[in-house]
C-alpha positions as CSV (number, residue, x, y, z in Angstrom):
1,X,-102.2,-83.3,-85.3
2,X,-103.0,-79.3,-85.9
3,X,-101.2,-77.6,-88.7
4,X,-102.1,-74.3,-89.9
5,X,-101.3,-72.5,-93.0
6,X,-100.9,-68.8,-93.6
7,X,-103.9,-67.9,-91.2
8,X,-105.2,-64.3,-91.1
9,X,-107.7,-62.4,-89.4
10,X,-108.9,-59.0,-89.3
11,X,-111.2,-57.2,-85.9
12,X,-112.4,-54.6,-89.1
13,X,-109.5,-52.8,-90.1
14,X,-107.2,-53.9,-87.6
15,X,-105.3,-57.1,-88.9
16,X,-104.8,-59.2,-85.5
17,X,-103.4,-62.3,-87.2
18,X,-101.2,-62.0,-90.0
19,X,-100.0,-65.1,-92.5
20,X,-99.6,-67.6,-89.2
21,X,-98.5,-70.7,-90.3
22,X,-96.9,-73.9,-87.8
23,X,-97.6,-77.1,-87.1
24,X,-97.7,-79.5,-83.8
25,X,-97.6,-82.8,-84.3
26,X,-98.9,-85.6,-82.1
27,X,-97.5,-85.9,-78.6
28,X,-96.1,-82.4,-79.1
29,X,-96.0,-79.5,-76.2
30,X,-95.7,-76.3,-78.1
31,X,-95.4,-73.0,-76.0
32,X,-96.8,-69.4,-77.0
33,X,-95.3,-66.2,-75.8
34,X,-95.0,-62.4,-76.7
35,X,-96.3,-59.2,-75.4
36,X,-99.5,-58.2,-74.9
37,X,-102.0,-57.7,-77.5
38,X,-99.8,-59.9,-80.4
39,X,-102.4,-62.7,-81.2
40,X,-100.9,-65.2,-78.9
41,X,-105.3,-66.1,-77.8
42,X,-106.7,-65.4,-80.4
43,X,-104.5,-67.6,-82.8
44,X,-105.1,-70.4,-80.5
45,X,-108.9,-70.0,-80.4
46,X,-109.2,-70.3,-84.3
47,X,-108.0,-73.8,-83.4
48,X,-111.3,-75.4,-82.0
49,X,-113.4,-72.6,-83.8
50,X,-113.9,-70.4,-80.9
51,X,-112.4,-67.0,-83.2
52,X,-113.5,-67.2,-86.9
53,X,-110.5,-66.3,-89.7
54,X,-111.1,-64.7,-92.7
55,X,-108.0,-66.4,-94.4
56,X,-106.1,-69.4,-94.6
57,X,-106.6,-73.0,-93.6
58,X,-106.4,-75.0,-89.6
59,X,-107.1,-78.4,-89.7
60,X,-107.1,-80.3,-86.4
61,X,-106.9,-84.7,-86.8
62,X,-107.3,-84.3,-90.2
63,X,-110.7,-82.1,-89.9
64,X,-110.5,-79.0,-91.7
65,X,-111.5,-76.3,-88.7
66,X,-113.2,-73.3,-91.5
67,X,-115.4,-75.9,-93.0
68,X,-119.0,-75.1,-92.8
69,X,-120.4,-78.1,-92.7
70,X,-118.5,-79.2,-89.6
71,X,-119.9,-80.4,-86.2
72,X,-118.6,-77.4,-84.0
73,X,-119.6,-78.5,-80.2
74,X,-118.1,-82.3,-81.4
75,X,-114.8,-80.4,-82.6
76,X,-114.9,-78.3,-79.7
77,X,-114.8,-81.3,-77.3
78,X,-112.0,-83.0,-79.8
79,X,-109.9,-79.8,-78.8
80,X,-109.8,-78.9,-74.6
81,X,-109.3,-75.4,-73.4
82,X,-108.7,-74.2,-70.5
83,X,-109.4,-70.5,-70.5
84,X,-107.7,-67.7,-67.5
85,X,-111.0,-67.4,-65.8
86,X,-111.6,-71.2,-65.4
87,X,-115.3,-70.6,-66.8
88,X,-116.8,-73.2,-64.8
89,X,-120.7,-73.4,-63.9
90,X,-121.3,-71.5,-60.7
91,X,-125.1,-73.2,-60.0
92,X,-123.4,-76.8,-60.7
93,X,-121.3,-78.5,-58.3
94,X,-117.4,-79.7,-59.1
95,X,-118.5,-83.4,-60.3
96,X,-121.6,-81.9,-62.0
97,X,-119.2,-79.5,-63.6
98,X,-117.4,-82.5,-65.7
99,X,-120.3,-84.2,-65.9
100,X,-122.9,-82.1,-67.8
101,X,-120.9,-81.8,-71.6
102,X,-120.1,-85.5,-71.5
103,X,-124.1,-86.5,-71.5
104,X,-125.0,-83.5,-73.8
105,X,-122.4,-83.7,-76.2
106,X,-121.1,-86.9,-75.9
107,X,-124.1,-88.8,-75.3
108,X,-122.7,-90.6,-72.4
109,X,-125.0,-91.9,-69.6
110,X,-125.2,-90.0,-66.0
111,X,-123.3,-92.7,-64.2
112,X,-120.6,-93.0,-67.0
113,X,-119.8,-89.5,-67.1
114,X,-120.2,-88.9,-63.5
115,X,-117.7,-91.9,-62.7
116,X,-115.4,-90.6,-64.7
117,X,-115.5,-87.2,-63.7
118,X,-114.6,-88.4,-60.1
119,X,-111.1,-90.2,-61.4
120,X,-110.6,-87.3,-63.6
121,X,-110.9,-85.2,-59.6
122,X,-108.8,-87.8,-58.6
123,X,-105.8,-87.4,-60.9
124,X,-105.7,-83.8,-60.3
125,X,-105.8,-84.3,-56.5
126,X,-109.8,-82.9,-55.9
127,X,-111.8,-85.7,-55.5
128,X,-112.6,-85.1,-51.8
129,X,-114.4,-81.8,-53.6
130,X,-116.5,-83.1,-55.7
131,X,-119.5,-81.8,-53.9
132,X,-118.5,-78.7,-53.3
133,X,-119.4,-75.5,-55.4
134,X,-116.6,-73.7,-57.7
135,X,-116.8,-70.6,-55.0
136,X,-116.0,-73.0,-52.4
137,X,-112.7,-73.7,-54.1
138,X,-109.1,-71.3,-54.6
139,X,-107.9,-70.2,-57.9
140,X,-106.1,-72.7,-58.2
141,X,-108.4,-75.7,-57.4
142,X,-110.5,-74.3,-60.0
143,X,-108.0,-74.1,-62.6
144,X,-107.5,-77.8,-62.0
145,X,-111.4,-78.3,-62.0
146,X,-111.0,-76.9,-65.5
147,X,-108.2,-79.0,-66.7
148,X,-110.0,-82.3,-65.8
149,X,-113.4,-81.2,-67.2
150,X,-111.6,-80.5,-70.8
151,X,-109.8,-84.0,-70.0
152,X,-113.2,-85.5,-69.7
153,X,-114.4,-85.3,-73.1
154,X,-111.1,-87.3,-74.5
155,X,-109.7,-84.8,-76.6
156,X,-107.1,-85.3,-78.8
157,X,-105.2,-82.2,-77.9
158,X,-105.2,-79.5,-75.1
159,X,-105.2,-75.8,-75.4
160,X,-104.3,-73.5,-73.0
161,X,-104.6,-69.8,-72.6
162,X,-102.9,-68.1,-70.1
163,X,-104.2,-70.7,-67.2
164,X,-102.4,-69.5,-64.4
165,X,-101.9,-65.5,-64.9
166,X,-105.5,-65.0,-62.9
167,X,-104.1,-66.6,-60.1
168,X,-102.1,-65.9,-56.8
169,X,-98.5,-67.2,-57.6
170,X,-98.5,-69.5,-54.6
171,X,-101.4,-71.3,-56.5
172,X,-99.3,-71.6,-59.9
173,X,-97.2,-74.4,-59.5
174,X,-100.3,-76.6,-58.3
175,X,-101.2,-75.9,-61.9
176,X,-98.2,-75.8,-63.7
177,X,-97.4,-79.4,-62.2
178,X,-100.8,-80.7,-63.6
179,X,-99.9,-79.9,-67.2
180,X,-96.1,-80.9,-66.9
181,X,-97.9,-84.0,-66.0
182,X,-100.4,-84.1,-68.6
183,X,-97.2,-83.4,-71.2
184,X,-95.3,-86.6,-69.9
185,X,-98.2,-88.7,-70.7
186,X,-97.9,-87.5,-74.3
187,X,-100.5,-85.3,-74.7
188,X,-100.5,-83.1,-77.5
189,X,-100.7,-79.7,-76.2
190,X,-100.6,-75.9,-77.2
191,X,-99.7,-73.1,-73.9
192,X,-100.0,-69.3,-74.7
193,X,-98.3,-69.0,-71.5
194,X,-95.4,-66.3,-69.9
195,X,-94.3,-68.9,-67.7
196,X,-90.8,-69.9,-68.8
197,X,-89.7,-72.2,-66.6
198,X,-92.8,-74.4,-67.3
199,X,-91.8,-73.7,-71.1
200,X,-87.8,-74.5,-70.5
201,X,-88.9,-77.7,-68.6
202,X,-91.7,-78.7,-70.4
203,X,-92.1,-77.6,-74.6
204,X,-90.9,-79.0,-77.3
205,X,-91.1,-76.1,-79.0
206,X,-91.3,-71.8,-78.4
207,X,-93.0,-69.7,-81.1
208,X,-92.6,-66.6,-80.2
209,X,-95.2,-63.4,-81.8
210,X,-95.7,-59.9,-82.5
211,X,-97.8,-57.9,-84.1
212,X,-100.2,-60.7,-85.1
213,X,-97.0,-62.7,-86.7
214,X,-95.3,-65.6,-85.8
215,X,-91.8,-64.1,-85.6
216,X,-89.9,-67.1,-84.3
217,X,-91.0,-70.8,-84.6
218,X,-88.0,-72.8,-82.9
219,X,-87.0,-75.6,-80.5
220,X,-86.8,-74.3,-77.0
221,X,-82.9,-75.0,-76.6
222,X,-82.4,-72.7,-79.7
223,X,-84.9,-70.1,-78.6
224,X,-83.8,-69.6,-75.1
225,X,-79.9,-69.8,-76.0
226,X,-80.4,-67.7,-79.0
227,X,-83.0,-66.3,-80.4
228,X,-82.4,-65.4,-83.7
229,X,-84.8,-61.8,-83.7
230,X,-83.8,-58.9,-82.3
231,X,-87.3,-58.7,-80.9
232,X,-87.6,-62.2,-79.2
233,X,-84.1,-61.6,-77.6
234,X,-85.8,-57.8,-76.4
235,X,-88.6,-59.9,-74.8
236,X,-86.7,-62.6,-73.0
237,X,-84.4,-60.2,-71.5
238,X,-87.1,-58.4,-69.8
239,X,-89.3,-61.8,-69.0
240,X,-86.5,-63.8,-67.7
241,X,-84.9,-60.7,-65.7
């Protein structure tokens, strides 16, 4: 479903992705961790062509992500992401929220989209708030807000970036529980994430980086009982502690 191969990309001299190569296949739950500042978001933006790369090649369904000629706003809906700030339309309410990308992008009438905007509310248990405005809502019901509004372009894979470190850990598990769903349906899905339970219940797989490298590319039984770098097993010991 995504593969990419030997992916660089450089913020002027600073190299902040460095030979990346891995590949996720269909129905797949990969999981993204390492410190701070090691490329985890910005490798996973190069995905739907949200961060440009200077080398390398990403293709996503068979469409090759760094080709010009591409329809960018059509690959972006092929691809959901749900970002750490939940980036929904303030002015707009909840249902108008799912609904607006599905009639501009997808060409979809107002009562299509809108109908299924409302189950989309439904499945992640905020249907009753479809009138309301995102401030009206917690963290947490926005997160899920977010979720169902990538859901409702029918992508072929999710990406997530950090969705739940902007919210109050009470409100992370309401989150967390409609992902682990959204993996047991079979969507393919990619997590920069530092929640390792979600990862030990949910991935397939844990690449773990640094330094704009993927260090460790590995099932998560294997990466969690031993990781084979001295620096993934440095990192685990202080995350899981």
């Amino acid at each position: 479903m995504i593969a990419l191969e030997g992916v660089s990309k450089w913020y002027g001299q600073f190299k902040v992705l460095d030979a990346c190569s891995t590949r996720v296949e269909k129905g797949e739950v990969v999981v993204i961790c390492g410190p701070s500042g090691s490329g985890k978001s910005t490798l996973i933006k190069t995905v739907n062509g949200l961060e440009s790369f200077q080398q390398g090649r990403i293709s996503v369904d068979g469409v090759s992500v760094g080709d010009p000629k591409i329809n960018l706003a059509r690959l972006c809906s092929r691809v959901g992401m749900v970002f750490q700030h939940f980036e929904l339309f303030p002015h707009l309410s909840i249902l108008d929220n799912l609904s607006l990308a599905q009639v501009k992008v997808l060409k979809r009438g107002k009562d299509e989209a809108r109908e299924k905007g409302l189950r989309l509310l439904e499945r992640v248990g905020l249907k009753t708030h479809a009138a309301k405005f995102p401030a009206q809502l917690s963290g947490g019901q926005q997160q899920r807000v977010a979720i169902a509004r990538a859901l409702s372009m029918d992508p072929v894979a999710m990406l997530f970036d950090e969705p739940t470190s902007a919210l109050d850990p009470e409100m992370i598990n309401e989150v967390l529980d409609v992902m682990t769903g959204l993996a047991r349906e079979g969507m393919t899905m990619i997590c920069v994430t530092h929640e390792m339970g979600f990862a030990k219940k949910v991935a397939n797989r844990v690449i773990f980086m640094d330094g704009g490298a993927i260090v460790e590319d590995a099932g998560k039984e294997a990466f969690f009982g031993d990781p084979k770098s001295a620096r993934a097993k440095e990192f685990l010991a202080k995350i899981l502690h």
